[in-house]
C-alpha positions as CSV (number, residue, x, y, z in Angstrom):
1,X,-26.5,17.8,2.5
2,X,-26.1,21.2,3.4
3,X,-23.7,23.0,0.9
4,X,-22.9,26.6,0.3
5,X,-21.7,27.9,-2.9
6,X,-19.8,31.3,-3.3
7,X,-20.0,33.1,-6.2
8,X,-23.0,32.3,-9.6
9,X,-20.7,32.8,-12.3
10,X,-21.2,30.0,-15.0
11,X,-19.4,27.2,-13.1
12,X,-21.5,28.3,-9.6
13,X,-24.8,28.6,-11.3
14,X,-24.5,25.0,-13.1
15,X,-23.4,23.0,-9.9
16,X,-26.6,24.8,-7.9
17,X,-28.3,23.7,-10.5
18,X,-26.8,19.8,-10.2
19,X,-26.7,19.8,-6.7
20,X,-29.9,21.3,-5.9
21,X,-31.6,18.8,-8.9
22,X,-30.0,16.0,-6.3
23,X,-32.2,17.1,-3.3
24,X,-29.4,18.9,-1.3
25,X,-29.4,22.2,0.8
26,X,-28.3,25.2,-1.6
27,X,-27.3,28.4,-0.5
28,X,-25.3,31.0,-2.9
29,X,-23.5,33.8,-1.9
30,X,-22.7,36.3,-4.5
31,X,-22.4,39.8,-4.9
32,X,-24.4,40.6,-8.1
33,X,-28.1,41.5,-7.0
34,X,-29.1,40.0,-11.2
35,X,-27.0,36.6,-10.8
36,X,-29.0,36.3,-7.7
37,X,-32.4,36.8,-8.9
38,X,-32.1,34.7,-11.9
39,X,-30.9,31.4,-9.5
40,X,-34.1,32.8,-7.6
41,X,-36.4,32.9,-10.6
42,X,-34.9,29.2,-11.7
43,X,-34.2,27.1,-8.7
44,X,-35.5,26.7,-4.8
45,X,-32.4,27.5,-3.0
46,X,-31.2,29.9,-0.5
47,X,-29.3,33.0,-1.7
48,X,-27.5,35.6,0.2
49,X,-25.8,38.9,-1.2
50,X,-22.8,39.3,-0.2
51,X,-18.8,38.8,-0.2
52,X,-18.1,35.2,0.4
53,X,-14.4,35.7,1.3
54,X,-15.7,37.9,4.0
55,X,-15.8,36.0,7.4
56,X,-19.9,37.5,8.9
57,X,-21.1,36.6,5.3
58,X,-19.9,32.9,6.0
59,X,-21.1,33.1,9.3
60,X,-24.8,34.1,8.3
61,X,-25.1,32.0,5.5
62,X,-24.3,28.7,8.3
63,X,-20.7,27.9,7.0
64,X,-20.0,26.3,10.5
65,X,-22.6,23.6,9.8
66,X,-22.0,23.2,6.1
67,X,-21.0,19.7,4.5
68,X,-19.4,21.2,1.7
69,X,-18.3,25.1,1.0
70,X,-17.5,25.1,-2.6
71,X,-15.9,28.5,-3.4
72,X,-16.3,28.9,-7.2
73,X,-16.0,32.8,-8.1
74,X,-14.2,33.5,-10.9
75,X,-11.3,35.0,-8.9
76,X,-8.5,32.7,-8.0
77,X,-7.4,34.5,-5.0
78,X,-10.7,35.1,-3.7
79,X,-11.6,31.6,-3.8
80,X,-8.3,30.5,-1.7
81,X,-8.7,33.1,0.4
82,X,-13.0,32.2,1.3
83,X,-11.8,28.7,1.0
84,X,-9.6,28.8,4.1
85,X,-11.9,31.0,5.9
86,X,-14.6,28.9,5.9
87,X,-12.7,25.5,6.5
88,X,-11.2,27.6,9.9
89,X,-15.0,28.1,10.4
90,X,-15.7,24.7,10.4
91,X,-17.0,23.8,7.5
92,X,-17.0,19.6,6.9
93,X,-15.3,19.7,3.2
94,X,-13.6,23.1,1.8
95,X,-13.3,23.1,-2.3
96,X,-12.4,26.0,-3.9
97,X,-12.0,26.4,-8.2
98,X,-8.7,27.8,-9.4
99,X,-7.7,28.1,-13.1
100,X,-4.0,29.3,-12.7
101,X,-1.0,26.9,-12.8
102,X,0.6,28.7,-10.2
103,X,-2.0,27.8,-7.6
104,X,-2.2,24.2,-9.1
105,X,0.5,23.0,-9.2
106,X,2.5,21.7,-5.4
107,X,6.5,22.0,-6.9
108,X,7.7,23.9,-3.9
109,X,4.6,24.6,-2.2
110,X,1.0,23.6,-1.4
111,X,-1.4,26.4,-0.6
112,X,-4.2,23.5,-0.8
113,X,-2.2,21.7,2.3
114,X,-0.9,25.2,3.7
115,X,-4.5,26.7,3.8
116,X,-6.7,23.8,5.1
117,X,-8.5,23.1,1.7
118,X,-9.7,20.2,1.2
119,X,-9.6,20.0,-2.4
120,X,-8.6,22.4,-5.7
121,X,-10.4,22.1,-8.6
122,X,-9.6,23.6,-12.1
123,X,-12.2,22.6,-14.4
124,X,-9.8,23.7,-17.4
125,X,-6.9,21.7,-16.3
126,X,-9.5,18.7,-15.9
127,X,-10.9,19.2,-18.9
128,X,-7.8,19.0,-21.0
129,X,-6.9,16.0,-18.8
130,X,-9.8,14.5,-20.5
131,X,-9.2,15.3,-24.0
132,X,-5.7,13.7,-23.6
133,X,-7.0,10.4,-22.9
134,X,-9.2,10.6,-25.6
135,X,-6.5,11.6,-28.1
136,X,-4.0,8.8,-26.0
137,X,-6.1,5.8,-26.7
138,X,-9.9,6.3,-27.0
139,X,-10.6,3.3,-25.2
140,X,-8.5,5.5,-22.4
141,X,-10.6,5.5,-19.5
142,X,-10.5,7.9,-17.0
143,X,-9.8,7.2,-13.2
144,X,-11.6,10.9,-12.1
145,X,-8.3,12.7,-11.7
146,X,-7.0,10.5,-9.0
147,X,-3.7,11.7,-7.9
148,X,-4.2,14.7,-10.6
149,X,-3.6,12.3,-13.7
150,X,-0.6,10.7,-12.5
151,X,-2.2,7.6,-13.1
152,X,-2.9,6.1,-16.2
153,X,-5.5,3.4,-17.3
154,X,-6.5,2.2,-20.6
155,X,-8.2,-1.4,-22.0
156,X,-5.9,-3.1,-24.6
157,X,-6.3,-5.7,-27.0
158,X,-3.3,-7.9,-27.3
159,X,-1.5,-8.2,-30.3
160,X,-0.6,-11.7,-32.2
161,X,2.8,-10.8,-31.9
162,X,3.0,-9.7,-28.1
163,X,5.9,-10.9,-26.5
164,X,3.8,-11.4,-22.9
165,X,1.4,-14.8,-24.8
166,X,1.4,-17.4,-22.7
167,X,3.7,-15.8,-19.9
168,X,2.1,-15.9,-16.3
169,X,1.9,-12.8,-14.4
170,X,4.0,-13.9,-11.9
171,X,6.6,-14.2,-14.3
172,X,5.8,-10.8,-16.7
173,X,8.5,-8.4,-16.1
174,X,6.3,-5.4,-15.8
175,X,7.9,-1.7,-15.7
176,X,7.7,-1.1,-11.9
177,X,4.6,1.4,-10.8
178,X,2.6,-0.5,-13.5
179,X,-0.2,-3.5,-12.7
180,X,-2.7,-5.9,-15.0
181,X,-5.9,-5.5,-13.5
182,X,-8.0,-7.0,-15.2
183,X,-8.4,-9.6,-18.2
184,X,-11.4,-10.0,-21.3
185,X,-10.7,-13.5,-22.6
186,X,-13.6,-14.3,-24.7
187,X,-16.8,-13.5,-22.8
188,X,-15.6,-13.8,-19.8
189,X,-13.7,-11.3,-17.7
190,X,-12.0,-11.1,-14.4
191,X,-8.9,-10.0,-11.9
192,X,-6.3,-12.3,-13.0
193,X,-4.4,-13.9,-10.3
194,X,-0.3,-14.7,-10.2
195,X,-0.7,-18.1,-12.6
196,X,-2.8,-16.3,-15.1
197,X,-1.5,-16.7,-17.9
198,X,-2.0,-13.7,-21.4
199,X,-4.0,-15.4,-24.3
200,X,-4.1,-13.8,-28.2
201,X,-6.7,-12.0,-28.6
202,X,-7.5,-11.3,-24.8
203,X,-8.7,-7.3,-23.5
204,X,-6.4,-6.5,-20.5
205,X,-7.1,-3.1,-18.6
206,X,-3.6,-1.8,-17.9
207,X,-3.1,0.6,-14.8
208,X,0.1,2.3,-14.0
209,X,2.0,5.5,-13.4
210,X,1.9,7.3,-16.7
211,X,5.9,7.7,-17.6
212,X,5.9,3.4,-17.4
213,X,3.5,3.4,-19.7
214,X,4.3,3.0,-23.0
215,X,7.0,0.3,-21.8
216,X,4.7,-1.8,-20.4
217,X,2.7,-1.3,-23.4
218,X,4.7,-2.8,-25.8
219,X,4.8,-6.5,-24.2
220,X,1.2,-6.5,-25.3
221,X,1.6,-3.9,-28.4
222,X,4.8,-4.4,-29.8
223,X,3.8,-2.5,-32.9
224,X,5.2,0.8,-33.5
225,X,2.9,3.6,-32.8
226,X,1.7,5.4,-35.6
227,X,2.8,9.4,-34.3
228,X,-0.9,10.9,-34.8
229,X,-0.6,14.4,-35.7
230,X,-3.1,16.9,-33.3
231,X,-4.3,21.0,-34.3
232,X,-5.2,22.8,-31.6
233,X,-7.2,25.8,-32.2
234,X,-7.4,28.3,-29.1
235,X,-4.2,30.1,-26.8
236,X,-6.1,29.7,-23.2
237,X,-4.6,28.0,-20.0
238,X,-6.6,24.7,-21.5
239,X,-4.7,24.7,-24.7
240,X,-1.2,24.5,-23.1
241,X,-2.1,22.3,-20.3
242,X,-3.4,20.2,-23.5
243,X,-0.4,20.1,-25.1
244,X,1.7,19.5,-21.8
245,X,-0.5,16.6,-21.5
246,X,0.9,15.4,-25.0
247,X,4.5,15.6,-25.0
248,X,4.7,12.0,-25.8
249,X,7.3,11.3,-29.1
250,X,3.9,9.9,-31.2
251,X,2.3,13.1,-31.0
252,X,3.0,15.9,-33.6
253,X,1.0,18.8,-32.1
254,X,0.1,22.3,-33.6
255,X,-1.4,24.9,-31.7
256,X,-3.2,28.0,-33.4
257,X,-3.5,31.2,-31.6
258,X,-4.4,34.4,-32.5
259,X,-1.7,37.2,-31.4
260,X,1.7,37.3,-31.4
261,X,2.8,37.9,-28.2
262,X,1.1,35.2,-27.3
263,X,2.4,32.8,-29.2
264,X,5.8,33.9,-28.1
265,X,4.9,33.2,-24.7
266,X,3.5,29.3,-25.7
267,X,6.5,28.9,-27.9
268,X,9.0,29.3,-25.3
269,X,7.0,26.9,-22.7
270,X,6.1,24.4,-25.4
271,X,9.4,23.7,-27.4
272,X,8.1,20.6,-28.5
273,X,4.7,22.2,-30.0
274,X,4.7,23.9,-33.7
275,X,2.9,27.4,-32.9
276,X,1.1,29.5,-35.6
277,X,-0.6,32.8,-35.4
278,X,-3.7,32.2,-37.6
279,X,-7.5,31.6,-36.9
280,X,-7.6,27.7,-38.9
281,X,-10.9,28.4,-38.4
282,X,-11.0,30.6,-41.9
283,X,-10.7,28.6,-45.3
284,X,-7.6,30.0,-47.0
285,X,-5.7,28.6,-43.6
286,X,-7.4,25.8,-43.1
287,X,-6.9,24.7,-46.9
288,X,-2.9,26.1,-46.5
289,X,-2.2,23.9,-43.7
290,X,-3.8,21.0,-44.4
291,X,-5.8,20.7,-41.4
292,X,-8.1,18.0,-43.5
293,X,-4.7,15.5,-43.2
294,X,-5.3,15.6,-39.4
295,X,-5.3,13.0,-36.9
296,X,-7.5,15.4,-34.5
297,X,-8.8,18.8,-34.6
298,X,-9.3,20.7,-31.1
299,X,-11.0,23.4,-31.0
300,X,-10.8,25.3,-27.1
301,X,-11.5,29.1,-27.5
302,X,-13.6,31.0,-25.1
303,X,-16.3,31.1,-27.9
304,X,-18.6,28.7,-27.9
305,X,-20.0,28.9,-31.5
306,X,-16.6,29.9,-32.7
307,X,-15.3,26.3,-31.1
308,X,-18.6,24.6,-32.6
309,X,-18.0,26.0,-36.3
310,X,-14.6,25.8,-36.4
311,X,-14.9,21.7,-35.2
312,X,-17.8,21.1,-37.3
313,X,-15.7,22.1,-40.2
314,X,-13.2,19.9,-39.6
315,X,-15.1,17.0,-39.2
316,X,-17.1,17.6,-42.7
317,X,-13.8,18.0,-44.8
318,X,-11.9,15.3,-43.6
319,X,-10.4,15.2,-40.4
320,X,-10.8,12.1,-38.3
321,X,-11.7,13.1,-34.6
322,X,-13.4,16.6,-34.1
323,X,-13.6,17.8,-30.4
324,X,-15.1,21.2,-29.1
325,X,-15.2,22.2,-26.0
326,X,-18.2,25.0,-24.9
327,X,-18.5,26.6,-21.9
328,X,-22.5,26.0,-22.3
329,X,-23.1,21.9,-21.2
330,X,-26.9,22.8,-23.0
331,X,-24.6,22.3,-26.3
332,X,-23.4,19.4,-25.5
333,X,-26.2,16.6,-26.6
334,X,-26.6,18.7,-29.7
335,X,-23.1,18.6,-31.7
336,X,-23.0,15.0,-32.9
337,X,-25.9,16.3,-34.9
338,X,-23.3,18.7,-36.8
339,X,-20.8,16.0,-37.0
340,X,-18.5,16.7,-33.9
341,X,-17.1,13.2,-32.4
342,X,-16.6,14.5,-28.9
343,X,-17.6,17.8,-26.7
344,X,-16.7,18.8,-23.4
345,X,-18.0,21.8,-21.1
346,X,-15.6,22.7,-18.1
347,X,-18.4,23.6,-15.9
348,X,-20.1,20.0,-16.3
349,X,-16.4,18.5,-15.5
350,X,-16.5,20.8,-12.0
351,X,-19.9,19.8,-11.0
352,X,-19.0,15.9,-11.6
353,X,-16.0,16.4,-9.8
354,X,-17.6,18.1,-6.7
355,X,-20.7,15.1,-7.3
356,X,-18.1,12.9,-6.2
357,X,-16.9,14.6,-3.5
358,X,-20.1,14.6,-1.8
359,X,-20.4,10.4,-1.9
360,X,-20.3,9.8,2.1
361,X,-17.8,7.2,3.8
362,X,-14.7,6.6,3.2
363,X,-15.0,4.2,-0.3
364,X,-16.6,5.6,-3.2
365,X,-16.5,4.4,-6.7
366,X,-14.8,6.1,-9.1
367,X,-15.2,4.3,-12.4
368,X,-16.6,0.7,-14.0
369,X,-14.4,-1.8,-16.3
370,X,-15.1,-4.4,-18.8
371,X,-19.1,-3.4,-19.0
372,X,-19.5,-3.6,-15.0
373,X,-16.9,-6.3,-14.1
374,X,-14.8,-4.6,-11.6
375,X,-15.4,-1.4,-10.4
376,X,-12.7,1.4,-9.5
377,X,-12.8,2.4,-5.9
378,X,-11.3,5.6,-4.1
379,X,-10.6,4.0,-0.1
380,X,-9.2,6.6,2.5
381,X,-7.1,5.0,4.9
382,X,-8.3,5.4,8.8
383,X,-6.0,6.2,11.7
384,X,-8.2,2.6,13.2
385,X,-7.6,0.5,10.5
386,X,-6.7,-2.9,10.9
387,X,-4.4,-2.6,7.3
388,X,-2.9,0.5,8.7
389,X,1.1,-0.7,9.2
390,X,0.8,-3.1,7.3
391,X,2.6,-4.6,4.0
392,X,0.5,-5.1,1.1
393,X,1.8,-8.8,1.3
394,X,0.4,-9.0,5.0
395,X,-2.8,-8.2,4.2
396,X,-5.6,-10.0,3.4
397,X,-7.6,-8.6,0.7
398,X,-11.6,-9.2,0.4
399,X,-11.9,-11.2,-2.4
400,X,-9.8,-10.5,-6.0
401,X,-8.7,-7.2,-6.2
402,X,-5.7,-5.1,-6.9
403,X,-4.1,-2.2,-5.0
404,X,-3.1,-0.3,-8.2
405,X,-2.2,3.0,-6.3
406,X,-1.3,5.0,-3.5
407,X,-1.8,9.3,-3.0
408,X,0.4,10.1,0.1
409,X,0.0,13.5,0.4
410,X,1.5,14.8,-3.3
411,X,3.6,11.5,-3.8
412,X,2.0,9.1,-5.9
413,X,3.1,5.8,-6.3
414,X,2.0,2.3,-8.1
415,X,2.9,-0.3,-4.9
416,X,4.7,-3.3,-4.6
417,X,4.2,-6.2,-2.0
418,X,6.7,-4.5,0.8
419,X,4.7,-1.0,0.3
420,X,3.2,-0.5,3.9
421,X,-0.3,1.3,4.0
422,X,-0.4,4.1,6.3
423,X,-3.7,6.2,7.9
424,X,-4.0,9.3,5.7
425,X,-3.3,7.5,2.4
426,X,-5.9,7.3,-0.2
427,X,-6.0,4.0,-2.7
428,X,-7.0,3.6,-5.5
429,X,-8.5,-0.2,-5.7
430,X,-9.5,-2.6,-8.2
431,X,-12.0,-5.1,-7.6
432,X,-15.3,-6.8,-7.9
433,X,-18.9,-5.1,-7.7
434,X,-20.4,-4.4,-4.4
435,X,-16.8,-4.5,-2.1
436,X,-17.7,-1.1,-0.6
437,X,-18.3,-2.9,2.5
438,X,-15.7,-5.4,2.9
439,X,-13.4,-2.7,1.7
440,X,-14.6,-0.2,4.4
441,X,-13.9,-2.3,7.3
442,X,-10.4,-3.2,6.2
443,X,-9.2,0.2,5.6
444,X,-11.5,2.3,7.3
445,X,-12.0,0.5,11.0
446,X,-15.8,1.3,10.5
């Protein structure tokens, strides 16, 4: 594929890197004669100096026959702005990286839909996304920010206790928005159907929107959470969009940042967040606040070996999950060796993201359950399609598999049998191996 990335910061260098590694056309526009030697001296791919919001820069560097223009500066504006310049250029696919809230989020209005982009990336908010689950359940698994984390998925063991034993699904009395998808009972596991009925002891993989969670939940964990109590070292974006991400009643979250105006600023957005001007990074604090007794410690600075220190600390006194997050993916196969339990590099997020993306067709799989099971596919709905118009209950799926959601523009729904499919919706699907096909002609007309 032919794809053109503006700007070789550190999230445009690493996905040339990725993407060239994968055989693809590379071409980088940037304006820094030294970033542009360096991806010269390291990597076969075209380069081109210049300003890629400007419109003859795009033009010279072939943005009318691109696949994908990823716009990945480190300027928000200027990677709207090169974004929609290039998708009314005709690029295929227009992606551009953003790391403020106000450009991420669609309360009100949409520049994504209001400036022909494709799709907006922030590899912070993603990245937080993904500690969350981790911290949530860590059997959690992720569903690739479909529908920006709006849906939830996570395997569960059901408890002795659980008041859905021996109930068939037909006749659970599941939160609405939330589905069973599939079932581990013993070693075997499958897509249950209506007359399945929940066994002790059995792995279910629960999918559903996230504020029906915890209700549906407790038919198969009635036992009270234990409220797990979370220190968050570092005041970026990533750090509140952490603790956004867990405002759940069994979380007791502290957040450590390092100036007071600052912490002014989180304390009024994050009432429900204890905030502390300190580095828990130094002894005397860490010893003073007990940061040992944690549940998790997070560290999410912009320094790398600060974040790597501070989480390796943690780990070796006492505390029970130590996650750092580095802006450098080359440290990432190294920090189990210093103890840390999990790591995450934003950039490496971005370029899976964007890896995705670049699957052709219209189904692409998104995830694997139950060691290979099912798989998790992404479908985009066709104008053609023979499901298009129809009822959920009116159509015949290929083979078992379970509709778990519907994007519709920004609305995101879990469906119910009445829930009519329309062209322009994407779904997120549930089903055996190997239905790319089956799954493509239904919903795709192709």
């Amino acid at each position: 594929m032919k794809i053109i990335i503006g700007g070789a910061g550190t999230v445009g260098r690493h996905l040339a890197e990725v993407l060239a590694a994968g055989g693809n056309d590379i071409t980088v526009i940037e304006q820094s004669a030294s970033r542009l030697q360096a991806l010269e001296n390291e990597l076969d791919i075209g380069t081109l100096r210049a300003n890629c919001a400007h419109a003859p820069a795009l033009a010279e560097a072939g943005v009318s026959g691109c696949d994908m223009f990823v716009a990945a500066t480190n300027n928000d504006e200027v990677n709207l702005l090169s974004a929609a310049v290039a998708s009314a250029m005709g690029a295929a696919r227009c992606v551009a990286r953003i790391h403020h809230r106000a450009y991420f989020d669609t309360e009100g209005f949409s520049y994504k839909r209001q400036l022909g982009i494709d799709h907006l990336i922030c590899p912070e908010y993603a990245t937080a996304v993904a500690i969350a689950r981790t911290l949530r359940n860590p059997g959690s698994l992720a569903v690739e920010n479909f529908a920006r984390d709006q849906i939830e998925m996570q395997e569960l063991k059901v408890s002795d206790n659980a008041k859905a034993l021996g109930v068939p699904l037909s006749a659970l009395v599941l939160p609405k928005g939330v589905r069973i998808a599939t079932v581990t009972h013993g070693e075997r596991s499958f897509i249950p159907e209506a007359s399945t009925a929940i066994a002790r002891g059995d792995i279910v993989t629960l999918v559903g929107e996230k504020s029906h969670f915890d209700t549906a939940r407790k038919l198969l964990q009635p036992e009270k959470v234990k409220k797990k109590h979370v220190v968050i070292m570092g005041e970026s974006a990533m750090g509140v969009w952490l603790c956004r991400a867990l405002r759940q009643r069994h979380f007791a979250v502290r957040i450590y940042v390092f100036g007071r105006e600052r912490a002014e600023e989180i304390a009024a957005k994050l009432p429900h967040v204890t905030v502390i001007v300190a580095d828990p990074a130094e002894p005397s604090v860490f010893a003073e606040e007990h940061i040992a007794d944690a549940d998790a410690f997070v560290a999410l600075t912009d320094d790398d070996e600060h974040n790597i220190l501070a989480a390796a600390h943690a780990k070796s006194v006492g505390t029970k999950l130590a996650i750092a997050v580095t802006a450098r993916s080359t440290y990432l196969h190294l920090l189990k060796h210093v103890g840390i339990d999990r790591a995450f590099s934003p950039r490496s997020v971005a370029a899976k993201e964007i890896q995705l993306l670049l699957e052709p067709g219209p189904v692409r799989v998104v995830a694997s359950l139950v060691e290979a099971t099912a798989d998790v596919y992404e479908v985009a709905v066709g104008a053609k399609a023979p499901a298009a118009g129809l009822a959920l209950k009116n159509i015949n799926l290929p083979g078992p598999c379970v509709v778990a959601a519907i994007q519709r523009g920004e609305d995101v729904q879990v469906p119910g049998a009445d829930t009519k499919i329309e062209p322009g919706d994407y779904l997120l699907v549930i089903g055996r191996r190997d239905m790319n096909k089956p799954l493509k002609k239904l919903f795709a007309g192709k």
